[in-house]
C-alpha positions in Angstrom: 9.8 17.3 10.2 6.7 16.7 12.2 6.8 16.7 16.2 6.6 13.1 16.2 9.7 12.6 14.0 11.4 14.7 15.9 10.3 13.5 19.5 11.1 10.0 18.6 14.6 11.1 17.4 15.2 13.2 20.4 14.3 9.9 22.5 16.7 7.9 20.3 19.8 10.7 20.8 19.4 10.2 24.7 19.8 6.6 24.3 22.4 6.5 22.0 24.2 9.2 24.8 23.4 6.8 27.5 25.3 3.6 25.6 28.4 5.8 24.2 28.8 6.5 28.3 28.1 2.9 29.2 30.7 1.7 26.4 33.4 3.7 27.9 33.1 2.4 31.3 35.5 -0.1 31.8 33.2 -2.8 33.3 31.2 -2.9 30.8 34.8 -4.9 28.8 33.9 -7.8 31.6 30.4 -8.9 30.2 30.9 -9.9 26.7 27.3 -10.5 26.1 26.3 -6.7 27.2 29.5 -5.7 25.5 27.8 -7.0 22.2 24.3 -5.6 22.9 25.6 -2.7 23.6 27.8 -2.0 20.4 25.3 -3.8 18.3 22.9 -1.0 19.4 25.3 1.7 19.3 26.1 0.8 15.4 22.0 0.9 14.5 22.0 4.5 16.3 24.5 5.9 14.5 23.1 5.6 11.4 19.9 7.6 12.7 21.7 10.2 14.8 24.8 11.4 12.8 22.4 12.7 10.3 19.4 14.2 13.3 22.8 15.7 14.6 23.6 17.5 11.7 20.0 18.5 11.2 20.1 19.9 14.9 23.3 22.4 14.4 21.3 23.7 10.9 18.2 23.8 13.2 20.5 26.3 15.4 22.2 28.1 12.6 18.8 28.7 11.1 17.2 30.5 13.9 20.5 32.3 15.0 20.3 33.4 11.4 16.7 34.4 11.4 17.9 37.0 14.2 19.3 39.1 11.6 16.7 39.5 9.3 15.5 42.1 12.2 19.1 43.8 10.8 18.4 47.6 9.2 21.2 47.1 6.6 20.0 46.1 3.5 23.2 44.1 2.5 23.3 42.2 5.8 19.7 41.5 5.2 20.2 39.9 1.7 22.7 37.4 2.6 20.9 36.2 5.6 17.9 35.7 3.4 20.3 33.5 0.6 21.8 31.7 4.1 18.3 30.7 5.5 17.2 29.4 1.6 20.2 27.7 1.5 19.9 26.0 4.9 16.5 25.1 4.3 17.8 23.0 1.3 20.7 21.3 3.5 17.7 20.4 6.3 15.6 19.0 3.6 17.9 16.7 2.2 18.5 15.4 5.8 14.8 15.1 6.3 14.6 12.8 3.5 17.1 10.8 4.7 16.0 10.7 8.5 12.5 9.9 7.1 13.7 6.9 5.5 15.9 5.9 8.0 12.9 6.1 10.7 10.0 4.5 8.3 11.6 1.3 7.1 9.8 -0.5 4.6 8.2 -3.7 5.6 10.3 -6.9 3.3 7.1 -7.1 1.6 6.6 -3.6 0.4 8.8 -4.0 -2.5 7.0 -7.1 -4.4 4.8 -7.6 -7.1 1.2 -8.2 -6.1 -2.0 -9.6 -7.1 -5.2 -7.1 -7.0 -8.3 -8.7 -6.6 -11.9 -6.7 -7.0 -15.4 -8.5 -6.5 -18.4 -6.7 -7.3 -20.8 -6.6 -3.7 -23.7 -4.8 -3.2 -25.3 -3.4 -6.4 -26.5 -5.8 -9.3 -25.1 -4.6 -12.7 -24.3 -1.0 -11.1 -21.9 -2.7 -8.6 -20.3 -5.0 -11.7 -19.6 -1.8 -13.9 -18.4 0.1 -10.5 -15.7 -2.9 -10.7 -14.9 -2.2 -14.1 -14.1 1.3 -13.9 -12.3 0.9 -10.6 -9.8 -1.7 -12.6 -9.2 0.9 -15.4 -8.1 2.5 -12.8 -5.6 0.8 -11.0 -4.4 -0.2 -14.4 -3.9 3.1 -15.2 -2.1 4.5 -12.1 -0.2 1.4 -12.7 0.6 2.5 -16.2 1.6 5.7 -14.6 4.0 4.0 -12.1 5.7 1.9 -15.7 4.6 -1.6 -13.5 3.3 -3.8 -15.9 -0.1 -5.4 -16.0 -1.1 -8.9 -16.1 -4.9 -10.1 -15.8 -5.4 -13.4 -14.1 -9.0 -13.4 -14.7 -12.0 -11.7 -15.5 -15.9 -12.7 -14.9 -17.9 -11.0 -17.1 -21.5 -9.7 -16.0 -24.0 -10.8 -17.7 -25.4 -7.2 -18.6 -24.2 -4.0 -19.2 -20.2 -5.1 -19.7 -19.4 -5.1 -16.2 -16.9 -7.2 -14.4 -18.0 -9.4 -11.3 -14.5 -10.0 -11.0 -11.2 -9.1 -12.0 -7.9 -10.6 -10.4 -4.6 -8.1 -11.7 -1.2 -9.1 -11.3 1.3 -5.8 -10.9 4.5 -6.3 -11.2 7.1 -3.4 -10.2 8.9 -2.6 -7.8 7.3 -1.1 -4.9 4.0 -2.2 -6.5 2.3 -3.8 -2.9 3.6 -0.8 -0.6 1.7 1.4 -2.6 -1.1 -0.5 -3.2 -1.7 -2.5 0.6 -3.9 -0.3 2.1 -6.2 -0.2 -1.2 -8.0 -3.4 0.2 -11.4 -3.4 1.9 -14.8 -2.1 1.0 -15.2 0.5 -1.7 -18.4 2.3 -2.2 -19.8 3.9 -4.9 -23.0 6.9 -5.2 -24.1 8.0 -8.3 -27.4 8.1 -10.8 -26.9 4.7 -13.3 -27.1 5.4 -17.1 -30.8 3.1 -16.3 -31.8 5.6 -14.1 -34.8 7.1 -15.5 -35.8 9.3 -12.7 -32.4 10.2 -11.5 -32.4 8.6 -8.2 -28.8 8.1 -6.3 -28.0 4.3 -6.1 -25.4 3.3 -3.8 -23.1 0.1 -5.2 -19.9 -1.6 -3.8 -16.9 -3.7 -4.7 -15.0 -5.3 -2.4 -10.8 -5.3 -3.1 -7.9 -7.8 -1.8 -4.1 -6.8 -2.6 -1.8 -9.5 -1.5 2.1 -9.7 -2.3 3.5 -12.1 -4.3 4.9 -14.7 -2.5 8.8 -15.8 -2.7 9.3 -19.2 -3.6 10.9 -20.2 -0.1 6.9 -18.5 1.4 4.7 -20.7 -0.4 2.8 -22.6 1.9 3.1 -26.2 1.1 -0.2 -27.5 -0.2 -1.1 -31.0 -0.8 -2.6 -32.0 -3.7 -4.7 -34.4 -2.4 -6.9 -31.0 -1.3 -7.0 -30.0 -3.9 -9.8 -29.8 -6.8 -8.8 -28.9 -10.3 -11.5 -28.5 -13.0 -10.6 -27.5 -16.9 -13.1 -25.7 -18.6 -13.5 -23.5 -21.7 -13.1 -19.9 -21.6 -15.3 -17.2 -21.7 -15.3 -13.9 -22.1 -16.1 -10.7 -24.6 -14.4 -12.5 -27.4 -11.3 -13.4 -29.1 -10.1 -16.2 -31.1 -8.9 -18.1 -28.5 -12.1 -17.8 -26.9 -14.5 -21.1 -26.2 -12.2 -23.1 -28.3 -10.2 -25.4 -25.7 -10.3 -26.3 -22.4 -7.3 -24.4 -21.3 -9.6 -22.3 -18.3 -8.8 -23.8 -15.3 -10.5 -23.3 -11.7 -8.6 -24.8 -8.4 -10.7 -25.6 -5.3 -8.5 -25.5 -2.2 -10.6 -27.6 0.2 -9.9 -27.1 3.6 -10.5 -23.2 2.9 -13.0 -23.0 0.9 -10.9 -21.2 -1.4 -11.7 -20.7 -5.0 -9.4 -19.8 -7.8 -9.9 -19.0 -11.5 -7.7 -18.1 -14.6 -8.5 -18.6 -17.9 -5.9 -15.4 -19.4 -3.7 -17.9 -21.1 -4.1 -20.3 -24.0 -2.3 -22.8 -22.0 -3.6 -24.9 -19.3 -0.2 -25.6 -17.6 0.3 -21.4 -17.7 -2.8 -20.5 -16.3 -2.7 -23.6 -13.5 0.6 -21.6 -12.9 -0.9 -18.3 -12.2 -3.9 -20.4 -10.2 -1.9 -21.2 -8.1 0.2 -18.7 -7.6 -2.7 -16.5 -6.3 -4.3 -19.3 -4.2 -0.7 -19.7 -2.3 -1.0 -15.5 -1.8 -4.8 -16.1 -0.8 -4.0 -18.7 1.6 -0.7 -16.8 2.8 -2.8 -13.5 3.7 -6.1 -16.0 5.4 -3.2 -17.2 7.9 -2.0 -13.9 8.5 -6.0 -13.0 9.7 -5.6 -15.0 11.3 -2.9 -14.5 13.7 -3.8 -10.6 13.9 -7.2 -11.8 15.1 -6.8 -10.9 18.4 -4.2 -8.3 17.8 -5.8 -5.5 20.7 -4.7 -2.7 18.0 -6.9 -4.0 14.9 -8.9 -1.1 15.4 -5.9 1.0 14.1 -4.8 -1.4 11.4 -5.4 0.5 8.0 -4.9 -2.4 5.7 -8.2 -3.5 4.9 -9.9 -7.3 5.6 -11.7 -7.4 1.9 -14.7 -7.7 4.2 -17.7 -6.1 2.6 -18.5 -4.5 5.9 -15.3 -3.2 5.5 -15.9 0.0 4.2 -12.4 2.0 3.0 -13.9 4.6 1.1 -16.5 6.5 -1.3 -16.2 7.7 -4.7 -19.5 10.3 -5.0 -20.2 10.8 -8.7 -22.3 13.6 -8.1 -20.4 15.9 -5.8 -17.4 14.9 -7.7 -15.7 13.6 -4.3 -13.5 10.5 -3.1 -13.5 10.3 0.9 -11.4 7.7 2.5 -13.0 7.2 6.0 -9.7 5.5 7.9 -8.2 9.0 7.7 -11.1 11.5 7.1 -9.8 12.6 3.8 -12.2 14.2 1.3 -11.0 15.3 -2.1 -13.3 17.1 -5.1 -10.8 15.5 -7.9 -12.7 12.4 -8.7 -12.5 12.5 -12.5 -8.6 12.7 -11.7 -8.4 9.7 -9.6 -10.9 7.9 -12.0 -8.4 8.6 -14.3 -5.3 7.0 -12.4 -3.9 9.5 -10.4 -3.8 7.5 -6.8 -1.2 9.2 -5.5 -3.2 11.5 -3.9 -5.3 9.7 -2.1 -2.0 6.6 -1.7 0.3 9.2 -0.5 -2.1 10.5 2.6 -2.5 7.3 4.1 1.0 5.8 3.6 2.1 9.3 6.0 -0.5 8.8 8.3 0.2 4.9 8.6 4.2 6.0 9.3 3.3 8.6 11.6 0.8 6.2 13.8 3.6 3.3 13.8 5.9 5.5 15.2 
């Protein structure tokens, strides 16, 4: 455990000493409201300190049993080494569950979410940059056995690229992972069209947003809202430019703009409109509030501002640096290639750690 956990759990063992000797004064039995408080906080500690307790006596054990690996007989010296290993197992287990117990998961965490990427900065560089950065969330995804649903894609007009992709993930766990993912996301490397090598610089900018329970959804009216049905488009199919099943929802007050033409059906792809225009309008309110939060500075979830920069992916070093936490890898054809938790895994630690 690091020195916060364990500061923070020494802090938590005095107060959960100071309310066991409050609840066994006797005047505390002629307050029922305190009486409550009190044993209503006493049954939230427990569950924290029975376990640091037992992690504390193997703490002791361990280093009283460390003493005798200074022993000159050889048998003595054997069995405290297969005591320590098997210690260190017991504390690790505890660890685990002190860790959870300590970093609860926000109610959110657990949903499904909707991943949005928009090409920024960039021209066609910046469109194939979102393209490449999709393949890969759909392949960590893939990785994680979430499955994959596309809401929309806008095609570029050269080069293949995507100006914009809107993913739906759908697992368990699927926006805890992914939440911190939004914000500005640069890219450096030499384009294919390149002819004398020079480094462009592109960006895309990224919005993950849980999916909202039914009970959440912001009630919207319809008079603000403005529905168009068009025909959809795309790199081909046989569904493709053949029926005005493409819809695009204008949410008026806002501003807010919403496309999906994935499905055949209209009525399915309104659905799934609207679905992410309830999330979009959802996470706008929550700016919203946090707007004058004194600790945005230290908020890692990202704004899906395009000043917002998040990190860099540098083709030609072969590097990924996120900048909220000063972490610089050299795997980038890994993460390319879906493996986030690397990069995930860093920042979900440091977020914990910071919060507590």
């Amino acid at each position: 455990m690091n020195s916060y956990m364990i500061k923070k759990l020494n802090i938590l063992y005095k107060r959960y000493n100071y309310i066991i000797k409050k609840l066994s004064h006797y005047k505390v039995y002629n307050n029922q409201n305190s009486l409550r408080s009190l044993s209503t906080e006493y049954s939230k500690l427990s569950n924290i300190i029975k376990p640091f307790i037992k992690w504390k006596k193997l703490q002791l054990n361990l280093e009283n049993t460390k003493i005798l690996l200074g022993e000159k007989d050889k048998e003595i010296y054997l069995m405290a080494l297969e005591d320590i290993k098997n210690i260190k197992k017991k504390k690790k287990k505890l660890e685990k569950i002190l860790y959870k117990l300590l970093y609860p998961k926000n109610k959110e965490d657990n949903r499904n979410c909707f991943l949005e990427i928009k090409a920024g900065s960039g021209g066609n560089e910046a469109a194939i940059f979102v393209k490449n950065i999709s393949r890969m969330y759909i392949r960590y995804a893939e990785s994680q056995k979430w499955k994959i649903q596309v809401i929309n894609i806008h095609y570029s007009e050269y080069g293949g690229g995507f100006k914009e992709i809107i993913l739906k993930i759908i697992g368990t766990g699927a926006y805890g992972k992914l939440k911190f993912e939004s914000g500005g996301h640069r890219v450096q490397r030499i384009p294919e069209t390149e002819s004398q090598g020079r480094v462009h610089t592109s960006t895309c900018i990224i919005a993950v947003m849980p999916e909202l329970l039914k009970t959440e959804i912001p009630e919207i009216n319809n008079q603000d809202l403005k529905i168009d049905t068009f025909r959809s488009s795309g790199a081909g199919g046989q569904h493709v430019n053949t029926t005005d099943s493409a819809i695009r929802i204008t949410h008026i007050p806002t501003g807010i703009v919403v496309e999906c033409q994935d499905e055949r059906s209209q009525h399915k792809n309104k659905a799934k409109a609207l679905a992410v225009l309830a999330a979009r309008i959802n996470t706008l309110e929550i700016k919203k509030k946090n707007k004058d939060n004194a600790l945005k500075k230290k908020n890692l979830l990202g704004s899906g501002d395009r000043s917002d920069r998040k990190r860099t992916y540098n083709f030609i070093q072969k590097r990924v640096t996120d900048h909220r936490i000063n972490l610089t890898i050299y795997k980038l054809n890994e993460i390319m290639d879906g493996n986030l938790d690397i990069l995930i895994k860093p920042i979900i630690k440091y977020n914990n750690t910071y919060k507590l």
